[in-house]
DSSP file (Angstrom, degrees, kcal/mol; ACC not computed):
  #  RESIDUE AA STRUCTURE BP1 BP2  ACC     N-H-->O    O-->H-N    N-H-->O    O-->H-N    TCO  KAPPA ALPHA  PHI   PSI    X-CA   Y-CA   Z-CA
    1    1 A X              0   0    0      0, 0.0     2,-0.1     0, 0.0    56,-0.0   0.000 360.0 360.0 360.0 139.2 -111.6   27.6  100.7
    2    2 A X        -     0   0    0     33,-0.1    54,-1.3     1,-0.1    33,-0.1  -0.445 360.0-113.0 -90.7 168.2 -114.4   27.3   98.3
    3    3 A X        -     0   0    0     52,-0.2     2,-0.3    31,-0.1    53,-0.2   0.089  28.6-170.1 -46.6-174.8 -118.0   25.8   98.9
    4    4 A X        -     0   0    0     50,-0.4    50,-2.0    51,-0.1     2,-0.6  -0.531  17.3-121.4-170.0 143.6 -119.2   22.7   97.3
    5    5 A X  B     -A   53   0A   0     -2,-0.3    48,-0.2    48,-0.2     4,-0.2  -0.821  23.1-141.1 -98.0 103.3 -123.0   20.9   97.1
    6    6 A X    >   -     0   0    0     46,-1.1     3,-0.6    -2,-0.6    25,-0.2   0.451  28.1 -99.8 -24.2 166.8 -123.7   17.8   98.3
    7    7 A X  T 3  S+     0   0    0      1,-0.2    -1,-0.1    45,-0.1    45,-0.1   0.494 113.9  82.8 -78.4   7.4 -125.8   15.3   97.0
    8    8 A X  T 3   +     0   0    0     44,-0.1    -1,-0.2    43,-0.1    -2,-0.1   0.034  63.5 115.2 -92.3  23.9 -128.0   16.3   99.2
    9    9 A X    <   -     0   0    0     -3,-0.6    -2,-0.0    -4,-0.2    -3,-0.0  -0.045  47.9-158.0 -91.4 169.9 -129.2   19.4   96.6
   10   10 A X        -     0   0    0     -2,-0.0    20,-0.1     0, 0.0    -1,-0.1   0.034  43.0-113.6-155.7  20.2 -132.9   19.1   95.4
   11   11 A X  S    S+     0   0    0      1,-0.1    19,-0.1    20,-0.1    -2,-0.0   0.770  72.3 142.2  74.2   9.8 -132.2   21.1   92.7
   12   12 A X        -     0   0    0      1,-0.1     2,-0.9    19,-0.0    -1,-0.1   0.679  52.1-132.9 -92.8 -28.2 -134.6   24.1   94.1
   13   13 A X  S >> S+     0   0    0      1,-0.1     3,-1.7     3,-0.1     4,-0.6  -0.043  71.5 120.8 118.9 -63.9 -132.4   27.3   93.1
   14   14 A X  H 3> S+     0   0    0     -2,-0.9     4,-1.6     1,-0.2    -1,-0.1   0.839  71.4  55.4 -22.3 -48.3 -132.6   29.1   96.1
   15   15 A X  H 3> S+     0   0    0      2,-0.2     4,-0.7     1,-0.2     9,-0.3   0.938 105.4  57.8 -65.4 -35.7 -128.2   29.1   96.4
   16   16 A X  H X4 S+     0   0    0     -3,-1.7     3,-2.6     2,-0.2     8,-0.2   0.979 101.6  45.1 -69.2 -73.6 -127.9   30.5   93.1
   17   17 A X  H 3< S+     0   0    0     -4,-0.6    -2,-0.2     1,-0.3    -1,-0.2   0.863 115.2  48.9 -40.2 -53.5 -129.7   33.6   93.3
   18   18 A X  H 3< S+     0   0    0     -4,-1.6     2,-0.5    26,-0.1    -1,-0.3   0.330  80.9 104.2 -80.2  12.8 -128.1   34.6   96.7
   19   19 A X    X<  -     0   0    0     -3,-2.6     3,-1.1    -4,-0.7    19,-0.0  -0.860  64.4-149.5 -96.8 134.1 -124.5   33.9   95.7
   20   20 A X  T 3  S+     0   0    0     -2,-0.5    -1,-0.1     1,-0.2    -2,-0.0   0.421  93.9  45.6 -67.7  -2.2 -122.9   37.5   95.2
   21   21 A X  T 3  S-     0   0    0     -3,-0.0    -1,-0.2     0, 0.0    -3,-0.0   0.174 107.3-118.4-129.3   6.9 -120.4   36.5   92.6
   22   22 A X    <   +     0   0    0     -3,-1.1    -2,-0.1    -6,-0.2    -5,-0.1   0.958  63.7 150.3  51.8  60.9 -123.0   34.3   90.4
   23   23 A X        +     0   0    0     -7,-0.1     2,-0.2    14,-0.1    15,-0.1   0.738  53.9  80.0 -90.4 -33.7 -120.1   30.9   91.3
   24   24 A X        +     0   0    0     -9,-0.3     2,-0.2    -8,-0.2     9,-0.2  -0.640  53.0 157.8-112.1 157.5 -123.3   28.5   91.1
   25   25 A X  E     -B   32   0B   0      7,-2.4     7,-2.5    -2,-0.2     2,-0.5  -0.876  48.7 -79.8-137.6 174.1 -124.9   27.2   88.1
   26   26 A X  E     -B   31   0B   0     -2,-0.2     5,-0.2     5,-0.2     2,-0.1  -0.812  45.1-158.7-100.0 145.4 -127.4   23.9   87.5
   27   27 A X        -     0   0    0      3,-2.5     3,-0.1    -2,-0.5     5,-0.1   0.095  38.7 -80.8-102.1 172.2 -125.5   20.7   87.2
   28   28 A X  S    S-     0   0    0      1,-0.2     3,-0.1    -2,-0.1    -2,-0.0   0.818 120.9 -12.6 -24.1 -49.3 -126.7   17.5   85.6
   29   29 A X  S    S+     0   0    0      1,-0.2     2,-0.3     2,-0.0    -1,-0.2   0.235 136.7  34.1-165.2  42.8 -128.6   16.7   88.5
   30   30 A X  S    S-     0   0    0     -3,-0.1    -3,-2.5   -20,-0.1     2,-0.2  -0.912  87.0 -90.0-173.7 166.6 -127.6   18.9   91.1
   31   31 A X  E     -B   26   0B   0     -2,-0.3     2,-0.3    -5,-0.2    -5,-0.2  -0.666  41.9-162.4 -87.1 156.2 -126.4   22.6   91.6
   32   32 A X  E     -B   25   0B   0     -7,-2.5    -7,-2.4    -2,-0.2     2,-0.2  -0.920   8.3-136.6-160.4 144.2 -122.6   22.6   91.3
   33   33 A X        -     0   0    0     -2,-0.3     2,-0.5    -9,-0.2    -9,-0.1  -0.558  20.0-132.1 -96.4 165.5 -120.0   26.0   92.7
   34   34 A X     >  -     0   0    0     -2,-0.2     4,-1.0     1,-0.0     3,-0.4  -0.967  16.1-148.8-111.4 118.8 -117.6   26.9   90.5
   35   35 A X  T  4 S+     0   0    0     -2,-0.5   -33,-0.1     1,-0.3   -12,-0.0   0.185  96.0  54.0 -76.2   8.9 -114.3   27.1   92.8
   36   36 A X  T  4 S+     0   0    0    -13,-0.1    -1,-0.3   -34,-0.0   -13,-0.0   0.193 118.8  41.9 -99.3  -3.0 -112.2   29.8   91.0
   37   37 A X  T  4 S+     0   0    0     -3,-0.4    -2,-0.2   -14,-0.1   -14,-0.1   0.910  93.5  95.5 -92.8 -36.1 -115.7   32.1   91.5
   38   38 A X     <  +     0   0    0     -4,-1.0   -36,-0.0     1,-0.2   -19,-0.0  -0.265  49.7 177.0 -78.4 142.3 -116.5   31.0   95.0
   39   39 A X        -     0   0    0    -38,-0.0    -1,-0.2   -37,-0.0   -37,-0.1   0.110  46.5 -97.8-127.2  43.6 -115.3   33.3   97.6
   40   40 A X  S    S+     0   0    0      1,-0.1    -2,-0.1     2,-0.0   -38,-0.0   0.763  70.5 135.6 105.2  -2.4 -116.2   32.3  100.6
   41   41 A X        -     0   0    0      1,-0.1    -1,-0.1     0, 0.0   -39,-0.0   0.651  53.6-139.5 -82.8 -28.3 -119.1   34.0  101.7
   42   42 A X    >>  +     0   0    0     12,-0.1     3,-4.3     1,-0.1     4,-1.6   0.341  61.9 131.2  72.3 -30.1 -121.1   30.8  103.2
   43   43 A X  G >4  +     0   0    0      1,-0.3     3,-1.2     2,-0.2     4,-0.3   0.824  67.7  50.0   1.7 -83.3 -124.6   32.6  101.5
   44   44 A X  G 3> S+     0   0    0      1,-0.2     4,-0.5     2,-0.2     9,-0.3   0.476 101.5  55.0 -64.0  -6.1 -125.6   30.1  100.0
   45   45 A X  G <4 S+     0   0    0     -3,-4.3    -1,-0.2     1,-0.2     6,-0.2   0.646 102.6  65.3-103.6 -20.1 -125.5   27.7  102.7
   46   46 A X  T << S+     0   0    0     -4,-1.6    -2,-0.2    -3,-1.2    -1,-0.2   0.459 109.2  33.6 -78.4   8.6 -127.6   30.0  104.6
   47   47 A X  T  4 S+     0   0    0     -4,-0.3     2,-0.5    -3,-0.2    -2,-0.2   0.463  87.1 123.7-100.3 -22.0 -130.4   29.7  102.5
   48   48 A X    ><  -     0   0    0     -4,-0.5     3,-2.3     1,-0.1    -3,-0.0  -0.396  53.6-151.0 -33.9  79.7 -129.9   26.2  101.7
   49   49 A X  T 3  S+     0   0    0     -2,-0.5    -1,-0.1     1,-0.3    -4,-0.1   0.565  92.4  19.5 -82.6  16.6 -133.0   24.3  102.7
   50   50 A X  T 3  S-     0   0    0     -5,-0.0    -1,-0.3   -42,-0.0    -2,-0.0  -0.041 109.1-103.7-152.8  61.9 -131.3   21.3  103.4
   51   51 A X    <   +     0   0    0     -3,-2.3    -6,-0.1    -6,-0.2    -2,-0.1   0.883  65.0 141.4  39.8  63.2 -127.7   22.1  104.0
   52   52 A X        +     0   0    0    -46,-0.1   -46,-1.1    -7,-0.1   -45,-0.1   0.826  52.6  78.2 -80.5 -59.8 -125.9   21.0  100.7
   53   53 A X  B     +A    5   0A   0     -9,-0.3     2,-0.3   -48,-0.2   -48,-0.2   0.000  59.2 161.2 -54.4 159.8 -123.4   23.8  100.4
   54   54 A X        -     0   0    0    -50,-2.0   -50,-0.4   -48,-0.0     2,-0.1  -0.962  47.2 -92.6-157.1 170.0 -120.7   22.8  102.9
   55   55 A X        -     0   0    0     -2,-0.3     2,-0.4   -52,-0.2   -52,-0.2  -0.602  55.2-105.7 -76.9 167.5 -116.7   24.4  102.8
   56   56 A X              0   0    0    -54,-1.3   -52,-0.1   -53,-0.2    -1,-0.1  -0.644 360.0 360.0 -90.5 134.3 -114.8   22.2  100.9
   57   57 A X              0   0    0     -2,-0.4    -1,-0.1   -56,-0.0    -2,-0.0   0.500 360.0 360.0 -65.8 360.0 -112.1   19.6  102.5
């Protein structure tokens, strides 16, 4: 199951540099996974300073 970022993003960066398979890029107006990249790792959500990544439903 892949990640995805809330709306709850501020756009700050930090999730992109720590995902190991370079799945996020910046979005219109948020940072956005790509879900064939993502594999799962949760990374980014530990760096996250206000919990956007979340697993995906």
């Amino acid at each position: 199951m892949a990640y995805k970022i809330n709306d709850d993003c501020i756009s700050c960066g930090a999730c992109e540099a720590e995902c190991p398979v370079s799945a996020i890029s910046a979005g219109d107006s948020k940072f956005v996974i790509d879900d064939s990249a993502c594999i799962d790792c949760g990374a980014c959500a530990g760096v996250c300073p206000v919990g956007a990544p979340n697993p995906k439903d």
